[in-house]
Backbone of each chain as ProteinMPNN parsed JSONL, in Angstrom:
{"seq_chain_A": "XXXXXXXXXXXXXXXXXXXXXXXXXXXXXXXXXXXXXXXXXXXXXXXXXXXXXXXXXXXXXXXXXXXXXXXXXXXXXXXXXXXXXXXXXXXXXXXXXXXXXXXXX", "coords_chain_A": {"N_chain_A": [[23.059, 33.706, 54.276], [26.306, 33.512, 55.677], [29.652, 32.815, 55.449], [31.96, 31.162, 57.522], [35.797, 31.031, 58.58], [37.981, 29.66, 60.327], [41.291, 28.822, 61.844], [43.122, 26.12, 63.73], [45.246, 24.731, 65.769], [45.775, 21.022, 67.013], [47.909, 19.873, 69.41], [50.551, 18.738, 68.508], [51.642, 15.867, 69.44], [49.526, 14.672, 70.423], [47.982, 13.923, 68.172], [46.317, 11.943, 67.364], [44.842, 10.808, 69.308], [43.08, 13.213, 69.688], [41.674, 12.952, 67.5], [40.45, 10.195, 67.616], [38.707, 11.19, 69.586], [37.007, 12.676, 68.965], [34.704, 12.199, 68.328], [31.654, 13.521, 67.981], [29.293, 14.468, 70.551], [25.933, 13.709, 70.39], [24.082, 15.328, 71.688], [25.739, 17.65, 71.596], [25.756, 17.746, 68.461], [23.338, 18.605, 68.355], [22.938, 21.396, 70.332], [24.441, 22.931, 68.434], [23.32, 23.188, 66.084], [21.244, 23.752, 67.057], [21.669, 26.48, 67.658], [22.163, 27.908, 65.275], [24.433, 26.579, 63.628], [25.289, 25.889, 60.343], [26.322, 23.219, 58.076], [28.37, 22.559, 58.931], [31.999, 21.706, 58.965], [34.856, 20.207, 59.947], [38.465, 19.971, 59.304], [41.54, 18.224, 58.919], [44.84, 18.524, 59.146], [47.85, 16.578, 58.981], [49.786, 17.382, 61.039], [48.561, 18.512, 62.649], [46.946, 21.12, 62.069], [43.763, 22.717, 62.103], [41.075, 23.23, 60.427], [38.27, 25.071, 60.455], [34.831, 24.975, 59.137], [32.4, 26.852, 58.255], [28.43, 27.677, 57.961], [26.212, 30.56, 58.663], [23.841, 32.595, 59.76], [23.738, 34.945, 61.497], [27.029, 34.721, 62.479], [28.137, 35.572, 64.688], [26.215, 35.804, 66.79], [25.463, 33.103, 67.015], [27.695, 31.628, 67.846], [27.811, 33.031, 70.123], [25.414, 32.233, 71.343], [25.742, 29.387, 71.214], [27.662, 29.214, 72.934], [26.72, 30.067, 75.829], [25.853, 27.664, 76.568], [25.567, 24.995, 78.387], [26.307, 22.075, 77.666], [27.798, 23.102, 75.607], [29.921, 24.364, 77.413], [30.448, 21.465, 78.831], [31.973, 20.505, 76.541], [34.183, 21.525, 75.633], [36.068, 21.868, 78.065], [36.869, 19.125, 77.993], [37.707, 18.92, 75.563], [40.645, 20.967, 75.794], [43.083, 19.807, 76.624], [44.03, 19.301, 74.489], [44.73, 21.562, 72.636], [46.926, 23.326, 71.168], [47.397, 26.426, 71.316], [45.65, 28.803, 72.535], [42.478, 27.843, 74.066], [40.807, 26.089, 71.966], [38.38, 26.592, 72.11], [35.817, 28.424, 70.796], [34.781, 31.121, 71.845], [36.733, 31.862, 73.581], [38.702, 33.051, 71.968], [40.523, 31.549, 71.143], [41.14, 30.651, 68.561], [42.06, 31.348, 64.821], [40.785, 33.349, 62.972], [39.663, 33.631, 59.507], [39.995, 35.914, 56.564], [37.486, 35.91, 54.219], [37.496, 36.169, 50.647], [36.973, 35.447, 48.472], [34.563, 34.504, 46.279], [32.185, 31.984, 45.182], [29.151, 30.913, 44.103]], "CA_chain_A": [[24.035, 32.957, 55.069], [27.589, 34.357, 56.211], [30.742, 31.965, 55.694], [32.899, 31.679, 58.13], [37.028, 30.046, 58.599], [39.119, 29.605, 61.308], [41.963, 28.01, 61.987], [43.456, 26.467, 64.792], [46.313, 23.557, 66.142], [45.955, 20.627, 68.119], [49.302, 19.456, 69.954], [50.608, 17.623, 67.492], [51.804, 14.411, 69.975], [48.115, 14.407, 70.282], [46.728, 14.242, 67.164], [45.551, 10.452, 66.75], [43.95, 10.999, 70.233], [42.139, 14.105, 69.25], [40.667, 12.517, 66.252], [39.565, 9.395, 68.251], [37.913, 11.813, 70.677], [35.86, 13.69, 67.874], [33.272, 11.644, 67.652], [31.053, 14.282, 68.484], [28.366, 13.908, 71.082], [24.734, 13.97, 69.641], [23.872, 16.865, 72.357], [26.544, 18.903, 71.629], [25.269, 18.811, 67.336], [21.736, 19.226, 68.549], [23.475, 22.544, 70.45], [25.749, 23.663, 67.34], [22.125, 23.083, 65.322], [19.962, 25.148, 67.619], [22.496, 27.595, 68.279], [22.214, 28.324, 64.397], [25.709, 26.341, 62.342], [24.924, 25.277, 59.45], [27.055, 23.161, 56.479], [29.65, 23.067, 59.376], [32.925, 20.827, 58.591], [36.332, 20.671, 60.616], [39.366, 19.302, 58.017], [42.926, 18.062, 59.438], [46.373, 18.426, 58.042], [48.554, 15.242, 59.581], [50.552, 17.686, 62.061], [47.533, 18.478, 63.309], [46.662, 22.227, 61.802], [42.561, 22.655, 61.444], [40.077, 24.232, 59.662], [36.522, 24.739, 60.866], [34.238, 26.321, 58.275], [30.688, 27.139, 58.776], [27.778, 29.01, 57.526], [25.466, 30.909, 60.143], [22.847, 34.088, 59.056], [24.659, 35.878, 62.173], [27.966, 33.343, 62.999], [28.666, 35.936, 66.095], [25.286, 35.696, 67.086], [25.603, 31.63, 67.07], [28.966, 31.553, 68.97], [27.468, 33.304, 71.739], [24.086, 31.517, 71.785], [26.361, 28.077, 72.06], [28.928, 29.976, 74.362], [26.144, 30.01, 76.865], [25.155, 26.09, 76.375], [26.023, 23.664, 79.559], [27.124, 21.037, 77.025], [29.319, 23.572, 74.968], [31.527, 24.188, 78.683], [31.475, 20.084, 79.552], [32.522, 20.138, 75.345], [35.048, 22.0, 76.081], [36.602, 21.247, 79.116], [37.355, 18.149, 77.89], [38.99, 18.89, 74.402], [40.995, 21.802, 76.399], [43.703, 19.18, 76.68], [44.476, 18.896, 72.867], [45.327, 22.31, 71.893], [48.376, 23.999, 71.851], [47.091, 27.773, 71.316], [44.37, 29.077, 72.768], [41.451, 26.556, 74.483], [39.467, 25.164, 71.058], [36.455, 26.911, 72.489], [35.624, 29.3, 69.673], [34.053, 32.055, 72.387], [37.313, 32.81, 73.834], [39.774, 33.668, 70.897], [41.518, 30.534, 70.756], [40.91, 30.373, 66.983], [42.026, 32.446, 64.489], [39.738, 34.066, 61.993], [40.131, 34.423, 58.777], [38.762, 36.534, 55.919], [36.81, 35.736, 52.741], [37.84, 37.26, 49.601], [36.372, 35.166, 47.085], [33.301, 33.515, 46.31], [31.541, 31.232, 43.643], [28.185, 30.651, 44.6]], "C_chain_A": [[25.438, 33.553, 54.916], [28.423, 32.98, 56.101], [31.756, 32.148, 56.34], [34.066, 30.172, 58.358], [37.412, 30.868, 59.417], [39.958, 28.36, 61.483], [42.53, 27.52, 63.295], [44.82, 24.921, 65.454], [46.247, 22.844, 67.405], [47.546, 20.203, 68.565], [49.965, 17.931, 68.917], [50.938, 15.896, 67.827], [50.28, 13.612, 69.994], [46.921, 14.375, 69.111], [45.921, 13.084, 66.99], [44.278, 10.457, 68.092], [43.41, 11.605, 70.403], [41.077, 13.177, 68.7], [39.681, 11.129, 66.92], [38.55, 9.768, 68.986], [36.852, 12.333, 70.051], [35.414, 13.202, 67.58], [32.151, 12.981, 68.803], [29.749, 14.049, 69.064], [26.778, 14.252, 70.589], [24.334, 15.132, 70.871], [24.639, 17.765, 72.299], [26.159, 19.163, 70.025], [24.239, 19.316, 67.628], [22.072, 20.925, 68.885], [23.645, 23.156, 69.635], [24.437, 23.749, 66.669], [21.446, 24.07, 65.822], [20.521, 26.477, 67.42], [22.637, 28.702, 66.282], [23.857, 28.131, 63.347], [25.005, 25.542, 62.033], [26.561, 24.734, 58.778], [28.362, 23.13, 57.592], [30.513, 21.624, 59.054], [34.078, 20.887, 59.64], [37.04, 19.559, 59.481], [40.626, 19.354, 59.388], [43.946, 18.08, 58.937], [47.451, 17.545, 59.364], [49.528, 15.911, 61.027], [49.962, 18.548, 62.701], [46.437, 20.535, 63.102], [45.053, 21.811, 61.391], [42.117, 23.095, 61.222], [39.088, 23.866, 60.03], [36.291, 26.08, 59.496], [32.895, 25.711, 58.357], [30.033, 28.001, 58.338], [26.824, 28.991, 58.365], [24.795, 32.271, 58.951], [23.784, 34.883, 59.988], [25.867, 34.68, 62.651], [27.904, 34.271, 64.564], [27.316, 35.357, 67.122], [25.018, 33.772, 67.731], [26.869, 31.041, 67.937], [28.018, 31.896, 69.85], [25.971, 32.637, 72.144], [24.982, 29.893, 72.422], [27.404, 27.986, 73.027], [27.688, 29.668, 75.592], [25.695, 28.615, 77.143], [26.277, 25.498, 77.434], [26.362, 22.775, 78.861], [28.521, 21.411, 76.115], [30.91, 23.537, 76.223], [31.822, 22.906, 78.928], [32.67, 19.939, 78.086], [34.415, 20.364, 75.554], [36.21, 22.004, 77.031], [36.966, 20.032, 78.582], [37.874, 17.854, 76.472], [39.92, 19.417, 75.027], [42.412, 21.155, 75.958], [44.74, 19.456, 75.456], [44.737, 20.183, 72.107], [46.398, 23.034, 72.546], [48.466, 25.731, 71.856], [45.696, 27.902, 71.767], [43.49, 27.485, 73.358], [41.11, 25.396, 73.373], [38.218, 25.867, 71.456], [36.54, 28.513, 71.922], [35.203, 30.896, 69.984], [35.617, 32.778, 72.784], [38.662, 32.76, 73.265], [40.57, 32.393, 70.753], [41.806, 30.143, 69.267], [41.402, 31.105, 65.934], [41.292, 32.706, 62.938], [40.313, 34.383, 61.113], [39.278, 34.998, 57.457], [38.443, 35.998, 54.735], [36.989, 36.618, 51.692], [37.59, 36.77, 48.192], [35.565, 34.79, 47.469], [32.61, 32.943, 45.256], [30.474, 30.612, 44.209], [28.208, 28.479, 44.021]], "O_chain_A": [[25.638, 34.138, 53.851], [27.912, 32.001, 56.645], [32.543, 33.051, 56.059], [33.771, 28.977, 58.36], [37.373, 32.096, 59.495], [39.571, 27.2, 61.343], [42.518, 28.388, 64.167], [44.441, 23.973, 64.765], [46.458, 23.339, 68.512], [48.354, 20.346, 67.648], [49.793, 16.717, 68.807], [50.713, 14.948, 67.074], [49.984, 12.452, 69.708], [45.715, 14.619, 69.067], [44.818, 13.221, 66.461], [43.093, 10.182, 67.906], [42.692, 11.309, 71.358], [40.026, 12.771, 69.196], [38.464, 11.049, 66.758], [37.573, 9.041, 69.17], [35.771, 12.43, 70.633], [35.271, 13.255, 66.359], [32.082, 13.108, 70.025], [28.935, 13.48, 68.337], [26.633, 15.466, 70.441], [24.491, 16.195, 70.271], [24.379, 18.802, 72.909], [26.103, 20.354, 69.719], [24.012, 20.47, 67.266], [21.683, 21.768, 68.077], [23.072, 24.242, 69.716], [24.286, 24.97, 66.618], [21.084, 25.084, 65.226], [19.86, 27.448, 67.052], [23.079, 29.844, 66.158], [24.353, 28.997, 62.626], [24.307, 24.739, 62.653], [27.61, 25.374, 58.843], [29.398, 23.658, 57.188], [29.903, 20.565, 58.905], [34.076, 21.963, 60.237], [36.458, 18.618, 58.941], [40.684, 20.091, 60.373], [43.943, 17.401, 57.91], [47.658, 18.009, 60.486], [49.926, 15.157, 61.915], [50.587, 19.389, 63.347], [45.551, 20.956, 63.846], [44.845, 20.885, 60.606], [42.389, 24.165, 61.766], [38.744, 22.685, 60.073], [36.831, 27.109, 59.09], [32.468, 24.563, 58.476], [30.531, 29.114, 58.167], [26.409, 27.957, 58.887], [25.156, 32.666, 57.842], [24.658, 35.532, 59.413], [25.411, 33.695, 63.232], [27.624, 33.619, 65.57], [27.496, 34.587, 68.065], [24.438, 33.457, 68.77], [26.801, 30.012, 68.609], [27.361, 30.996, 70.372], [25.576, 32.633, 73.31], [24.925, 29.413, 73.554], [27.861, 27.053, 73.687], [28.054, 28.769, 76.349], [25.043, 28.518, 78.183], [27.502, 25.54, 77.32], [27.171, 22.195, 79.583], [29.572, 20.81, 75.888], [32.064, 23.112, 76.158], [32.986, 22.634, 79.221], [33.811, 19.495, 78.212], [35.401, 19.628, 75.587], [37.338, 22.172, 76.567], [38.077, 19.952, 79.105], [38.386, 16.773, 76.181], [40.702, 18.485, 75.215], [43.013, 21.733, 75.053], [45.934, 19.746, 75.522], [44.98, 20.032, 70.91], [46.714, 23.285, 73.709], [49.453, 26.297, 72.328], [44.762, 27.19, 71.399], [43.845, 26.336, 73.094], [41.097, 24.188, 73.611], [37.113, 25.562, 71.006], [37.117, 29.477, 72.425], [35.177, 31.777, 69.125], [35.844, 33.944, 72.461], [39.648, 32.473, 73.943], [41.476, 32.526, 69.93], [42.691, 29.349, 68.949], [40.918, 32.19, 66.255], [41.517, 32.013, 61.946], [41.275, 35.148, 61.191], [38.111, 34.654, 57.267], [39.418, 35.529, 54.147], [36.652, 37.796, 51.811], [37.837, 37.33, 47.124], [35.377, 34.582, 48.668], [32.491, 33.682, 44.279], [30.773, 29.646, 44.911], [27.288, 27.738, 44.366]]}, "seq_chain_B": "XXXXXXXXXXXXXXXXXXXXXXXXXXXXXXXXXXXXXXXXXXXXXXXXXXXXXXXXXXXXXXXXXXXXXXXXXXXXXXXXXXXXXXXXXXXXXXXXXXXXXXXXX", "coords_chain_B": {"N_chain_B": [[26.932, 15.421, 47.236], [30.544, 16.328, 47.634], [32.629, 17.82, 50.212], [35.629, 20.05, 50.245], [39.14, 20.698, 51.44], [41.612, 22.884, 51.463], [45.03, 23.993, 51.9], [47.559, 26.865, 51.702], [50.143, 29.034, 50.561], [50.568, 32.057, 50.291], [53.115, 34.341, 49.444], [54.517, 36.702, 51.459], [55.385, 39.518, 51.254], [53.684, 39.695, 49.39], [50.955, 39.51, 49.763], [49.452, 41.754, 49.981], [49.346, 42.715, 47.123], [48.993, 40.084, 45.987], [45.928, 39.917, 46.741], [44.669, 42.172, 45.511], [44.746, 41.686, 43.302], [43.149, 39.552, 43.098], [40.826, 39.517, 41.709], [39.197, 37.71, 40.354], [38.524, 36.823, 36.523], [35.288, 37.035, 34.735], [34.894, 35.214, 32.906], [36.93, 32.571, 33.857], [35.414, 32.261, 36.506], [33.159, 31.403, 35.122], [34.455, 28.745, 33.955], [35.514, 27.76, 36.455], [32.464, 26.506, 37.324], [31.865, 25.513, 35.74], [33.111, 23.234, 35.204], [32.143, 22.127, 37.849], [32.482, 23.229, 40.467], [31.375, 23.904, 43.347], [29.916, 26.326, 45.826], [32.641, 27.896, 46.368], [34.428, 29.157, 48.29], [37.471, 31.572, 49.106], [40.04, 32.172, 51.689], [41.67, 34.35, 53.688], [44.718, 34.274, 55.802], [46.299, 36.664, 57.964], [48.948, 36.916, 57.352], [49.514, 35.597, 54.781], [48.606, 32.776, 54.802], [46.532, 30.794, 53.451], [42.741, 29.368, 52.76], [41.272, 26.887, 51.154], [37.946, 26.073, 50.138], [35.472, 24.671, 48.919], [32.392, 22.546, 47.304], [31.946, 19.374, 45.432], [30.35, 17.334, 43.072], [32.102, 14.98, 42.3], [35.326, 16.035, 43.246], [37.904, 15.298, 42.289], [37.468, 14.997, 39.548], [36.374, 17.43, 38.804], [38.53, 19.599, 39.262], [40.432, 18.288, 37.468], [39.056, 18.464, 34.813], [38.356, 21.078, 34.874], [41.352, 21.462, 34.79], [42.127, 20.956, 32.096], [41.227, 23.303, 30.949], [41.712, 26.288, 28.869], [41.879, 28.775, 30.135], [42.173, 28.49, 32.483], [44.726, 27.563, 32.564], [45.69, 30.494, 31.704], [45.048, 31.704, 34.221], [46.6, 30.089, 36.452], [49.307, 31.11, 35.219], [49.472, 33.678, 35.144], [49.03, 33.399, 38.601], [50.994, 32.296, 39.423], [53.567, 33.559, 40.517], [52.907, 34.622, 42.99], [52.972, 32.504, 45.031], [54.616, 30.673, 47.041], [55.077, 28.074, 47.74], [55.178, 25.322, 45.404], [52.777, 26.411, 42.981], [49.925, 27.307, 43.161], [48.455, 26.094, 41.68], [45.681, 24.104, 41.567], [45.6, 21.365, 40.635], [48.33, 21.106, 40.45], [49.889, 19.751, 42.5], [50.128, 21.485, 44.672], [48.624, 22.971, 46.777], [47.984, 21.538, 49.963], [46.251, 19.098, 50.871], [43.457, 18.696, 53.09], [41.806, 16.335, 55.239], [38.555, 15.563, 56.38], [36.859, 15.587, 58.975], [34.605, 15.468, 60.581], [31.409, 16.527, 60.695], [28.637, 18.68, 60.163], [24.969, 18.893, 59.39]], "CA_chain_B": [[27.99, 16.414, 47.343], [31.816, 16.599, 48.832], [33.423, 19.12, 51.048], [36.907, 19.677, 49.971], [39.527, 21.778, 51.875], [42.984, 22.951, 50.943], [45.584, 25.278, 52.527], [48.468, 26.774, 50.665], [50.607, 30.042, 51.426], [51.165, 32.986, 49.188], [54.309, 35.052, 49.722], [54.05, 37.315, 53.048], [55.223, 40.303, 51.232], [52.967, 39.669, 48.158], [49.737, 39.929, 50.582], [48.414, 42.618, 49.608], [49.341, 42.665, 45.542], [47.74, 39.084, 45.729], [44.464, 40.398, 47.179], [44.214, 43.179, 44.545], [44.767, 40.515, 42.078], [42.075, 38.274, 43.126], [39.251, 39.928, 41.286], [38.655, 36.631, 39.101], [37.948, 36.852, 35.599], [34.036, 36.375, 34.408], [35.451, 33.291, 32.022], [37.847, 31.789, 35.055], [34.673, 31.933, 37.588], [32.52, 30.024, 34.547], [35.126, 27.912, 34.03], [34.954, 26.903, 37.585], [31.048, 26.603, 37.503], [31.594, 24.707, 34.509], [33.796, 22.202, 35.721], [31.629, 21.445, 38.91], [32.861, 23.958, 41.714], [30.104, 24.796, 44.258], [30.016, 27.119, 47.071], [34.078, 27.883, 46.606], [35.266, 30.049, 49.108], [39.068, 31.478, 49.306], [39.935, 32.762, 52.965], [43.157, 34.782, 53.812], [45.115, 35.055, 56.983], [47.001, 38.053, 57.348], [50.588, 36.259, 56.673], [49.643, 34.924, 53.755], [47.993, 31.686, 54.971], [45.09, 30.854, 52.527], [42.23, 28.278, 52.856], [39.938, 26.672, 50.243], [37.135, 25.11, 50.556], [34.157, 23.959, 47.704], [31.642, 21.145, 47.182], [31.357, 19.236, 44.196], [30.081, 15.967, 43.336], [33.38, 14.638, 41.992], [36.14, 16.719, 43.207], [38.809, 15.133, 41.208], [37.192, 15.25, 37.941], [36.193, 18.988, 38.578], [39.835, 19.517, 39.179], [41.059, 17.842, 36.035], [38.102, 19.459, 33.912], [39.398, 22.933, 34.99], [42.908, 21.971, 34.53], [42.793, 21.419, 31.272], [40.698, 24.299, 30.101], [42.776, 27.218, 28.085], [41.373, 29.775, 30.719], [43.385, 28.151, 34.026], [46.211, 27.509, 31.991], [46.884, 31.812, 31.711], [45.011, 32.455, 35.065], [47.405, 29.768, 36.951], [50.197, 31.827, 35.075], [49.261, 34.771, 36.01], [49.531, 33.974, 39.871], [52.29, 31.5, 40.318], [54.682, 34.402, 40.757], [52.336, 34.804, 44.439], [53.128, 31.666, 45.82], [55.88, 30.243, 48.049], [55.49, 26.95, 47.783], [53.894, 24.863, 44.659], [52.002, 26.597, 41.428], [49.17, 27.33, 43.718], [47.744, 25.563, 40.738], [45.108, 22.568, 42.333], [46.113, 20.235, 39.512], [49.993, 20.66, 40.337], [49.908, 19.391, 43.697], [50.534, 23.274, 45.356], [47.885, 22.968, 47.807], [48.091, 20.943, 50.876], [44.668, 18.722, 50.982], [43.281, 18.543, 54.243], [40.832, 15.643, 55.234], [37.483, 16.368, 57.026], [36.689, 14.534, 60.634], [33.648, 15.892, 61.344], [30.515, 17.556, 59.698], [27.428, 19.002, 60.809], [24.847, 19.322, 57.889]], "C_chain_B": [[29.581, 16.788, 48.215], [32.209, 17.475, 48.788], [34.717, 18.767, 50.711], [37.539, 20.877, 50.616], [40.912, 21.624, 51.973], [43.928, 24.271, 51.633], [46.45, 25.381, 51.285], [48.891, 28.337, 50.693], [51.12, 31.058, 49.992], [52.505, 34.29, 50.073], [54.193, 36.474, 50.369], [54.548, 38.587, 52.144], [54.827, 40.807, 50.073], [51.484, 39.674, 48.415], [48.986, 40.466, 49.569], [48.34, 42.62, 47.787], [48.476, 41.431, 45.423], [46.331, 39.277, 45.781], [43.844, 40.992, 45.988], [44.243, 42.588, 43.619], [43.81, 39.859, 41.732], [41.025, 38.773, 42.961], [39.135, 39.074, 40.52], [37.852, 36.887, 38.224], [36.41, 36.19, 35.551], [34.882, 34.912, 33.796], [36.184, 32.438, 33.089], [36.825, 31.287, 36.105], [33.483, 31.279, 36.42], [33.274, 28.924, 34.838], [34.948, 26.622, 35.397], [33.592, 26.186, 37.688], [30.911, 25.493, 36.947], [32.375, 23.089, 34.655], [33.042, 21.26, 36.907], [32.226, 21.756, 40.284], [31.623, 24.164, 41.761], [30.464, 25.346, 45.014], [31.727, 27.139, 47.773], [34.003, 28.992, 47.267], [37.209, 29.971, 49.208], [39.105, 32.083, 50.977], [41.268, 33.323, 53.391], [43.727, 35.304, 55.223], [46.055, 36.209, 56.645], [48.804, 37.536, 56.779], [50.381, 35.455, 55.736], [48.935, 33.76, 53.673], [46.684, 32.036, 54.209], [44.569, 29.409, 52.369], [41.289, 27.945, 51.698], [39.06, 25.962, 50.482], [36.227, 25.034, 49.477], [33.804, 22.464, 47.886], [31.757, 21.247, 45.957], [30.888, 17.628, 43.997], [31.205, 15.206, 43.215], [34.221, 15.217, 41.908], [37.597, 16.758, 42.413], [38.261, 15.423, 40.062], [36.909, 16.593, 37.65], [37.468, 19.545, 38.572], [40.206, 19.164, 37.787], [40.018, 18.308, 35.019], [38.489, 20.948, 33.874], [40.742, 22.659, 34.653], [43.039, 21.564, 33.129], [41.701, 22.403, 30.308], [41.949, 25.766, 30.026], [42.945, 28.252, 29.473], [42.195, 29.63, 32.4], [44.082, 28.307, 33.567], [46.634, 29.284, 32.53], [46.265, 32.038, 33.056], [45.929, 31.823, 36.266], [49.472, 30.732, 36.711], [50.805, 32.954, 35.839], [49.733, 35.299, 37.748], [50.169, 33.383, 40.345], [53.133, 32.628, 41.068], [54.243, 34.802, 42.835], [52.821, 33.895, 45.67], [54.401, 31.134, 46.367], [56.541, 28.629, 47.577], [54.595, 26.191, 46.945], [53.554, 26.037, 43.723], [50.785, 27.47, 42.213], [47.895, 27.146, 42.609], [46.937, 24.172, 41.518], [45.795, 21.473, 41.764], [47.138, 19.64, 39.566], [50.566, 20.299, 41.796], [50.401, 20.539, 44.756], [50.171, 23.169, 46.889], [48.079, 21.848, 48.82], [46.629, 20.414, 51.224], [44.143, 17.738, 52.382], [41.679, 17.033, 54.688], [40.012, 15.872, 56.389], [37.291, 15.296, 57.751], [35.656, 14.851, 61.088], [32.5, 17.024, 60.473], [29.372, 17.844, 59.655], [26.311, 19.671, 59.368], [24.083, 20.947, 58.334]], "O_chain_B": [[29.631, 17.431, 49.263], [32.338, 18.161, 47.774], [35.12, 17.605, 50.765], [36.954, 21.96, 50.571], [41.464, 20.614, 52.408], [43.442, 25.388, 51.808], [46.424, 24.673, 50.279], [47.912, 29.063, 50.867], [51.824, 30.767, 49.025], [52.442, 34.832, 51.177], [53.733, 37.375, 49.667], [53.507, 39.22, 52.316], [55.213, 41.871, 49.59], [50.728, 39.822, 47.455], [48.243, 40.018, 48.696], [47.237, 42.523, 47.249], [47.376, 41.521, 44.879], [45.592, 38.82, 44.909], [42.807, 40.576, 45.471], [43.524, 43.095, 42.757], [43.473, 39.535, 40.593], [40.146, 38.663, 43.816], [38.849, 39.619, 39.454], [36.682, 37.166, 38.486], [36.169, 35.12, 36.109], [35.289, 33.895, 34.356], [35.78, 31.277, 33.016], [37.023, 30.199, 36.647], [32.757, 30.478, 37.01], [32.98, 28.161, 35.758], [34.573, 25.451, 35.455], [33.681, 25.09, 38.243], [30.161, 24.586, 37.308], [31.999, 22.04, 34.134], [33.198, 20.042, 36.997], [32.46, 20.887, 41.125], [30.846, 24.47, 40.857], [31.641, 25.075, 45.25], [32.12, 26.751, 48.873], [33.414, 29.919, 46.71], [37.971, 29.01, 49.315], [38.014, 32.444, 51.418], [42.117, 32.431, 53.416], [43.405, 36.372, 55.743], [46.463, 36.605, 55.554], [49.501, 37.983, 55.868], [51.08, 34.442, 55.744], [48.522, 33.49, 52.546], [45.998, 33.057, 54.248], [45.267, 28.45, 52.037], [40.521, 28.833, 51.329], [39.353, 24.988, 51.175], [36.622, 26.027, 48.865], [34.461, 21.531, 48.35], [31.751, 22.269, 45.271], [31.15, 16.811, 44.88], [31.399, 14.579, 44.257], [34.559, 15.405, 40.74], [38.237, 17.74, 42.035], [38.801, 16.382, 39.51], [37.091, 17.044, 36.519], [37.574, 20.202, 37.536], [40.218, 20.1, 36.987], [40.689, 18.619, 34.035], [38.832, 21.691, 32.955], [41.387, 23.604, 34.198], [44.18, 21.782, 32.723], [41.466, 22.178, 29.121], [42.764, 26.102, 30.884], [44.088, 28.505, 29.852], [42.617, 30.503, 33.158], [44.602, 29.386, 33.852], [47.493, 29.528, 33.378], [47.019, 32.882, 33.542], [46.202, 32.625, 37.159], [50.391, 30.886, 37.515], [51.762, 33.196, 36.574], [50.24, 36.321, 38.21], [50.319, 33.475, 41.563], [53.319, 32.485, 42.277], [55.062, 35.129, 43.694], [53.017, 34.247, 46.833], [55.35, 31.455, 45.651], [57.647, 28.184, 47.27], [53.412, 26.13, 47.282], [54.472, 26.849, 43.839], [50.722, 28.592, 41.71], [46.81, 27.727, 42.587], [47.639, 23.286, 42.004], [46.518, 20.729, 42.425], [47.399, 18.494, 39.201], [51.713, 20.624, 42.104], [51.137, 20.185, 45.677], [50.909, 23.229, 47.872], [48.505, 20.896, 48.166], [45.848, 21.169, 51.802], [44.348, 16.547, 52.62], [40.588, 17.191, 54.14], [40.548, 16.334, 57.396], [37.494, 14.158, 57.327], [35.558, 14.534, 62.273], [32.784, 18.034, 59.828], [28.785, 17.083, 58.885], [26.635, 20.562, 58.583], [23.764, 21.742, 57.45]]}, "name": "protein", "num_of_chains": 2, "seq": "XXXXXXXXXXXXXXXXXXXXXXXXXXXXXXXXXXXXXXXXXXXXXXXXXXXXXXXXXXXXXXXXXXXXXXXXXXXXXXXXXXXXXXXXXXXXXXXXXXXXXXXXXXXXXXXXXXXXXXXXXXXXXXXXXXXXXXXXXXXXXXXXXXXXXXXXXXXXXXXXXXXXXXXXXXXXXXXXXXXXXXXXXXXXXXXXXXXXXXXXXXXXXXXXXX"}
């Protein structure tokens, strides 16, 4: 398994109405499940900075399997709203990646 | 088991010396082990931004079990001089502790 972090900012006027919104729809984990994330989390910091971290065998491989998913674009489309860089939709760069340099099993 | 996740910024033109730094002592990565860190990951953007993340069953008490072993004490020493803002000691409130909204097992 591969660990992967990114970070990314919703609009910060919008943060209470993000978080209400993230109840995540049971066809979009079934998606994120098939599509191969595991162990995945998103964390918030109050002015709305977030962290997704996830472990995948291939993560690229798993982006683009749920990049192609009809529930990832309605997903999408309708956070869109709530960020202030980039979409939120993890396929096209809105996120930014960062690297691993430790580890403690 | 809880997911715990922490930001916290080391000094933009201490990057790279930090990096080369962060080969963690055998005794510092028991220590952790020993305390009740699991599956710690560090993650580094390129300006310095740095994320943590670990499970443990009781994240406070693994925290305060590491902080007062001899072995943090000199390796917190060691890399205050990195950080901006805070100790980038867990114990000394350094880190910025992010709360999790969402979590796919």
């Amino acid at each position: 398994m591969k660990r992967v972090c990114f970070v990314l900012r919703v609009k910060q006027d919008l943060v209470e109405e993000y978080r209400e919104a993230h109840d995540v729809w049971p066809e979009m984990r079934a998606a994120l499940s098939e599509a191969g994330f595991r162990n995945y989390s998103l964390f918030m910091r109050p002015d709305g900075l977030i962290v997704g971290y996830f472990e995948a065998e291939d993560p690229q491989a798993a982006l683009e399997t749920l990049g192609k998913t009809e529930v990832n674009a309605r997903w999408q489309k309708n956070m869109a709203r709530f960020f202030s860089a980039g979409s939120g939709d993890l396929q096209k760069g809105g996120p930014e990646w960062l690297e691993e340099y430790f580890h403690l099993p």
